[in-house]
FIKOLZA-1660 file (N, C-alpha, C; in steps of 0.1 Angstrom, whole numbers, plus 5000, padded with zeros to 4 digits):
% residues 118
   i   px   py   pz ch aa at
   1 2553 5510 7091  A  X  N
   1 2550 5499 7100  A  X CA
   1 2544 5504 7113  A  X  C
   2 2550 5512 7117  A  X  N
   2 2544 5523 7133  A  X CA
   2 2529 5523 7129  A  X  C
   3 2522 5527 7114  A  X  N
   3 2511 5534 7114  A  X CA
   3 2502 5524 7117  A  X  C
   4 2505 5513 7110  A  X  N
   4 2501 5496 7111  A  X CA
   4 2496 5495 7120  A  X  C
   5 2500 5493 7130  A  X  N
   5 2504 5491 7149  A  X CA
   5 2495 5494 7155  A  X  C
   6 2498 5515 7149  A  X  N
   6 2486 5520 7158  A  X CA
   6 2472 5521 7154  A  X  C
   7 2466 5517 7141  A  X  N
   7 2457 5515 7135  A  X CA
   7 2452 5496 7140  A  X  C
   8 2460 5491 7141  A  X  N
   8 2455 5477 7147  A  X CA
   8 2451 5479 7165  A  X  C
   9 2456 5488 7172  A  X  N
   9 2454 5487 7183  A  X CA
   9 2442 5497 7184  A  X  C
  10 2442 5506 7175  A  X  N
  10 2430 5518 7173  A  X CA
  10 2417 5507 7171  A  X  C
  11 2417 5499 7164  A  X  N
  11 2404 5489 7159  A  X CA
  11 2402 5478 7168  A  X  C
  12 2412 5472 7178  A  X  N
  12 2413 5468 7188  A  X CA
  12 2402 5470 7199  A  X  C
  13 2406 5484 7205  A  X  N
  13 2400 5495 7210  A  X CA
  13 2386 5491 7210  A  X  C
  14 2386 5497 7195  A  X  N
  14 2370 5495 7192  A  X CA
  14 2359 5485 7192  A  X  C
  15 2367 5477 7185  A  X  N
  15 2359 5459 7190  A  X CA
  15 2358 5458 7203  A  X  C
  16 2366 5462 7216  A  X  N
  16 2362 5458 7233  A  X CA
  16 2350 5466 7234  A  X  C
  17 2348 5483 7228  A  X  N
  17 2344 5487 7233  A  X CA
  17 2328 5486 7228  A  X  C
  18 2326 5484 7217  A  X  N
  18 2316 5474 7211  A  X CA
  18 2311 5465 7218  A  X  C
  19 2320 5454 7220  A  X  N
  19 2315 5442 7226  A  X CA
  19 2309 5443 7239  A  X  C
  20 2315 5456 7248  A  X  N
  20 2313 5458 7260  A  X CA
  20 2296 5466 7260  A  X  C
  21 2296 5474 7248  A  X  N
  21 2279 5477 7250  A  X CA
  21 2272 5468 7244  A  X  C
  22 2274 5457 7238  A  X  N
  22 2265 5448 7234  A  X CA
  22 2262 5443 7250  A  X  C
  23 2272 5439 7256  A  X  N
  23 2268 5431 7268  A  X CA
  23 2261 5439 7275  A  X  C
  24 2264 5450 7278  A  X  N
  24 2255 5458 7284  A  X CA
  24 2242 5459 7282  A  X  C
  25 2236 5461 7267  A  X  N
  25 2222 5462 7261  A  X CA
  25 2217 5444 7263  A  X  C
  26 2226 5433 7265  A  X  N
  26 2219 5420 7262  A  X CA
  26 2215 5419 7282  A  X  C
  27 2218 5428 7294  A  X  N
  27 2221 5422 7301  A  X CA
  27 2204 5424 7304  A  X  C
  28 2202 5419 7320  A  X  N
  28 2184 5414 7323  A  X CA
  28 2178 5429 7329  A  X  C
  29 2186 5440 7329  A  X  N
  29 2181 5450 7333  A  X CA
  29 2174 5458 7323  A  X  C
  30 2180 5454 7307  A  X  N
  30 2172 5460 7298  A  X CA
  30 2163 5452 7294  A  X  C
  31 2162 5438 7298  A  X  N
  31 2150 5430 7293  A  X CA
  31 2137 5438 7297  A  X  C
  32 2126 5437 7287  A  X  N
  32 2112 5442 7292  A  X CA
  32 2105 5426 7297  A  X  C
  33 2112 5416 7295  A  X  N
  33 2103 5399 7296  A  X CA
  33 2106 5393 7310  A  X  C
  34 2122 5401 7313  A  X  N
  34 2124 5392 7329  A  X CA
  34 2123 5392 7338  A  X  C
  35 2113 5404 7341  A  X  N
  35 2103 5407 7352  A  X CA
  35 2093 5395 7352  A  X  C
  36 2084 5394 7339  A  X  N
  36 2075 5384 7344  A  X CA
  36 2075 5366 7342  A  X  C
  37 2088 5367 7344  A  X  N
  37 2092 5351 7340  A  X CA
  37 2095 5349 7358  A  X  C
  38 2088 5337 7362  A  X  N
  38 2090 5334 7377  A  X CA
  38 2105 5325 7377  A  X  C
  39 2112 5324 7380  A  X  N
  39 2124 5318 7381  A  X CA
  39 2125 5309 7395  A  X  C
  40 2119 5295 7393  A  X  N
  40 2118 5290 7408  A  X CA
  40 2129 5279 7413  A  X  C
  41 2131 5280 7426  A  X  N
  41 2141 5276 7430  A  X CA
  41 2140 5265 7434  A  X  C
  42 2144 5250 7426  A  X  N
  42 2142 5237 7431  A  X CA
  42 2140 5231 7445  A  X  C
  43 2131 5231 7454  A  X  N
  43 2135 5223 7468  A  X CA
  43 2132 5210 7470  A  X  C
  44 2138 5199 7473  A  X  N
  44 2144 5187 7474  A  X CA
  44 2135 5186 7486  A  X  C
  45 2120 5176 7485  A  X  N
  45 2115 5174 7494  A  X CA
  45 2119 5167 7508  A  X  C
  46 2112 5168 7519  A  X  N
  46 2122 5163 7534  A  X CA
  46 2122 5146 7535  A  X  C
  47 2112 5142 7531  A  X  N
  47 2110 5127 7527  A  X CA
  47 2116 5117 7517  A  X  C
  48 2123 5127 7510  A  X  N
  48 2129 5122 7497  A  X CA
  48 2145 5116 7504  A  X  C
  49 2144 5106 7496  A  X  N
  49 2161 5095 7499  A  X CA
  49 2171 5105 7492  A  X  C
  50 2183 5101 7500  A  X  N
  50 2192 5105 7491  A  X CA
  50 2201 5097 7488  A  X  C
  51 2201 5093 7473  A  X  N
  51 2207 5083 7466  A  X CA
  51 2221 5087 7458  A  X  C
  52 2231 5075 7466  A  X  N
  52 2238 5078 7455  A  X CA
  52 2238 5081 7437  A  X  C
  53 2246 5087 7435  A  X  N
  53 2244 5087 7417  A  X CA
  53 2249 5072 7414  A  X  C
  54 2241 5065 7401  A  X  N
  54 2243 5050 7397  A  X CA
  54 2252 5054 7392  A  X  C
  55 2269 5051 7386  A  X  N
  55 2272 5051 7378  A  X CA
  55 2269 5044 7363  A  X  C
  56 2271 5047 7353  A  X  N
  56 2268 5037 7343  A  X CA
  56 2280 5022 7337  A  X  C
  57 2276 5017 7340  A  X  N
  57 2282 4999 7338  A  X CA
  57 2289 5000 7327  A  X  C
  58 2301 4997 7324  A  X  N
  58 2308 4995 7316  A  X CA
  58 2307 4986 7308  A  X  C
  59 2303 4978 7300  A  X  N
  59 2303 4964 7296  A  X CA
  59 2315 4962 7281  A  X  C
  60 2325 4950 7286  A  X  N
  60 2333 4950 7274  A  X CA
  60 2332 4941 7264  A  X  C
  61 2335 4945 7256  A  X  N
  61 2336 4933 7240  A  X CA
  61 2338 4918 7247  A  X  C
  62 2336 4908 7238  A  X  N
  62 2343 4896 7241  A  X CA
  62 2360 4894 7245  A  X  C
  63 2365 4904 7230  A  X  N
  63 2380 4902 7232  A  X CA
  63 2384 4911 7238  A  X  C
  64 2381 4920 7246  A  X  N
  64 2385 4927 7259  A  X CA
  64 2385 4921 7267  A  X  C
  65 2375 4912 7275  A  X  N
  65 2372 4907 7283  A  X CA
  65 2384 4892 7287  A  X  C
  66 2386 4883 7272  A  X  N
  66 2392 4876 7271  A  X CA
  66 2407 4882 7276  A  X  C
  67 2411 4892 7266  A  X  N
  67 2425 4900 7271  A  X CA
  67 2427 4908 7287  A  X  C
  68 2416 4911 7293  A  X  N
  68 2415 4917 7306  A  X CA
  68 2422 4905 7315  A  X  C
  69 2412 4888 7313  A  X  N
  69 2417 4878 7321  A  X CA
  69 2428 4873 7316  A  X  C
  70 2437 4873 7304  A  X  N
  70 2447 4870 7307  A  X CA
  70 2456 4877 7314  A  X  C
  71 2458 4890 7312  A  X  N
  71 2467 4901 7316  A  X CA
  71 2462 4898 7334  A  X  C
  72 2449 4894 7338  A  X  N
  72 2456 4892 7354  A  X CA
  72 2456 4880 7355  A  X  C
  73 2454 4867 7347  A  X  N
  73 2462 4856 7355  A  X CA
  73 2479 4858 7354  A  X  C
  74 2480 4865 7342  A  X  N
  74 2495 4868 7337  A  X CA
  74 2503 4871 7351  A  X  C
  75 2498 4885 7352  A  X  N
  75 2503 4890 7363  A  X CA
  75 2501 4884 7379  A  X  C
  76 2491 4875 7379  A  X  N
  76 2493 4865 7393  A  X CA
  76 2496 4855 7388  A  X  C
  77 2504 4848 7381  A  X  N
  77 2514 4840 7382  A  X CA
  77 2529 4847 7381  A  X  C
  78 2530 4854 7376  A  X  N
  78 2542 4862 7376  A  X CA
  78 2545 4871 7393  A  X  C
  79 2531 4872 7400  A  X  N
  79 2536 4873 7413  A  X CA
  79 2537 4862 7423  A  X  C
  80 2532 4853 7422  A  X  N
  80 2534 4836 7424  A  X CA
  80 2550 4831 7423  A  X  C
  81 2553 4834 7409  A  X  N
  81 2567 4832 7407  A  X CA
  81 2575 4841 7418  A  X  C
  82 2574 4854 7416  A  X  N
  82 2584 4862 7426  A  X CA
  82 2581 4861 7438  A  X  C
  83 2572 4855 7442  A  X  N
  83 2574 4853 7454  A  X CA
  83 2583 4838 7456  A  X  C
  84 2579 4827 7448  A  X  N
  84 2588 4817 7448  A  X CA
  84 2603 4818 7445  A  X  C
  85 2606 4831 7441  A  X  N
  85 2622 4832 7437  A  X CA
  85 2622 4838 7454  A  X  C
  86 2619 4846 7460  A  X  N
  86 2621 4856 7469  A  X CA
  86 2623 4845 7484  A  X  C
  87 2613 4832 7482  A  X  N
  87 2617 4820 7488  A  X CA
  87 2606 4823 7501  A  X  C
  88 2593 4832 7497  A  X  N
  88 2583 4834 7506  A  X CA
  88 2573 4821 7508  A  X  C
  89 2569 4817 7497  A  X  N
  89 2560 4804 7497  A  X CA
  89 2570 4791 7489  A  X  C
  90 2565 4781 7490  A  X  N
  90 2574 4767 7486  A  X CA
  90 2567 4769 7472  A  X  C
  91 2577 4758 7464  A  X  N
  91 2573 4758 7452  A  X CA
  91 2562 4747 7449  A  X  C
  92 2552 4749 7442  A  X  N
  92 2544 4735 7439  A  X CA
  92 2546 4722 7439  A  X  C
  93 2541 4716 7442  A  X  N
  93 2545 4698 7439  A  X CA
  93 2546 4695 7424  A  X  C
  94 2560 4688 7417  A  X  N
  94 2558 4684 7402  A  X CA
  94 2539 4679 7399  A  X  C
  95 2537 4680 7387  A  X  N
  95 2525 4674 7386  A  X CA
  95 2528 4663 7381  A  X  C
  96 2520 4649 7384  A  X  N
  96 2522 4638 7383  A  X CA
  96 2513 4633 7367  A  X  C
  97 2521 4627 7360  A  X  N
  97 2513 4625 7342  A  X CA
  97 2521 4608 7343  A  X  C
  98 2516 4599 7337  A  X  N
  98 2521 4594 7326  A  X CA
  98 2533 4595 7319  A  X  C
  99 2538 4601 7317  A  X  N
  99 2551 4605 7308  A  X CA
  99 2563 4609 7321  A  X  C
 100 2555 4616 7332  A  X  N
 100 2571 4620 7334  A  X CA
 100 2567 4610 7353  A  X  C
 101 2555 4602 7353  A  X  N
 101 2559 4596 7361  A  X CA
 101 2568 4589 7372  A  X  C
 102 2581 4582 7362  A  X  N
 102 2591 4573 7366  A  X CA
 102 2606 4593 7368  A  X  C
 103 2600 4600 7362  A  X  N
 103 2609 4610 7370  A  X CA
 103 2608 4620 7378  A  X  C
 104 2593 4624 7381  A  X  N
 104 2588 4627 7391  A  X CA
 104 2590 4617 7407  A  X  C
 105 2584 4606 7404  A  X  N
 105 2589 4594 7417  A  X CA
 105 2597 4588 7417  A  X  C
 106 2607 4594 7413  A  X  N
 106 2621 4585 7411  A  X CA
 106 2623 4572 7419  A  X  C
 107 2634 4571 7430  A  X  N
 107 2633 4559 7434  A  X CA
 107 2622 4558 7440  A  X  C
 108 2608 4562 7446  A  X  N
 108 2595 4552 7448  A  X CA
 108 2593 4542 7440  A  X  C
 109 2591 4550 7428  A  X  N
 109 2585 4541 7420  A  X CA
 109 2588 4529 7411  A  X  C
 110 2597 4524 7412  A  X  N
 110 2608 4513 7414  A  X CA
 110 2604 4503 7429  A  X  C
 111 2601 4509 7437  A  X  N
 111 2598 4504 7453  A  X CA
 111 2586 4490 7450  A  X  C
 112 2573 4497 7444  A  X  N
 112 2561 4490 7445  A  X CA
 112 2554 4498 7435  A  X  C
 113 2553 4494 7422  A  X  N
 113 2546 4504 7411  A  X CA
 113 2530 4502 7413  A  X  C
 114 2525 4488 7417  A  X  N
 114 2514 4490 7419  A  X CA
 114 2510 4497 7426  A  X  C
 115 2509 4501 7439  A  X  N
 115 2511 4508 7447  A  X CA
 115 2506 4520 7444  A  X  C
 116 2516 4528 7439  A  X  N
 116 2513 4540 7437  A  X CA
 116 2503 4542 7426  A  X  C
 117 2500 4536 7419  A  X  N
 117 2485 4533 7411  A  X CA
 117 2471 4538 7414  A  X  C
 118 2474 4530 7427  A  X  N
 118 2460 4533 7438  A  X CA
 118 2458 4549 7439  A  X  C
% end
């Protein structure tokens, strides 16, 4: 098992040291080409704007869109509510229908039913 060991760390060894002259022979000092390659350095004319980057527009499905608006009316009525529990703003006026008229106006509407018609 020892011999194992040191024969894996022996071949170890050898792979860095390999790898390390490959890098060596790939680097631009042994190129014969990189001398005559002009390598030019971008300058950003003085007249030129400088614009933000556009991001790109998200655009969602229908049923995302649908699900987006409920989830924030959801959540502003549910902060509407807590504030109405919390006793920061008054609560709405009943809405007035047909059906729940005579309990909504209770004794008014007993008073003068035409009246309140108008």
């Amino acid at each position: 098992d020892g011999d194992n060991h040191a024969d894996d760390s022996a071949m170890i060894e050898e792979a860095e040291d390999l790898q390390n002259s490959c890098f060596s022979q790939a680097s631009l000092s042994y190129s014969k080409t990189a001398a005559l390659v002009q390598h030019i350095v971008p300058i950003k004319p003085p007249h030129a704007k400088v614009e933000p980057e556009v991001q790109p527009t998200l655009y969602l499905t229908k049923k995302e869109r649908k699900r987006q608006r409920k989830l924030r009316r959801q959540e502003k009525l549910r902060e509407q509510q807590d504030m109405q529990a919390a006793g920061l703003i008054a609560a709405p006026e009943p809405r007035l229908t047909l059906r729940n008229f005579m309990r909504v106006l209770g004794d008014q509407a007993y008073l003068d039913p035409s009246q309140m018609e108008q």
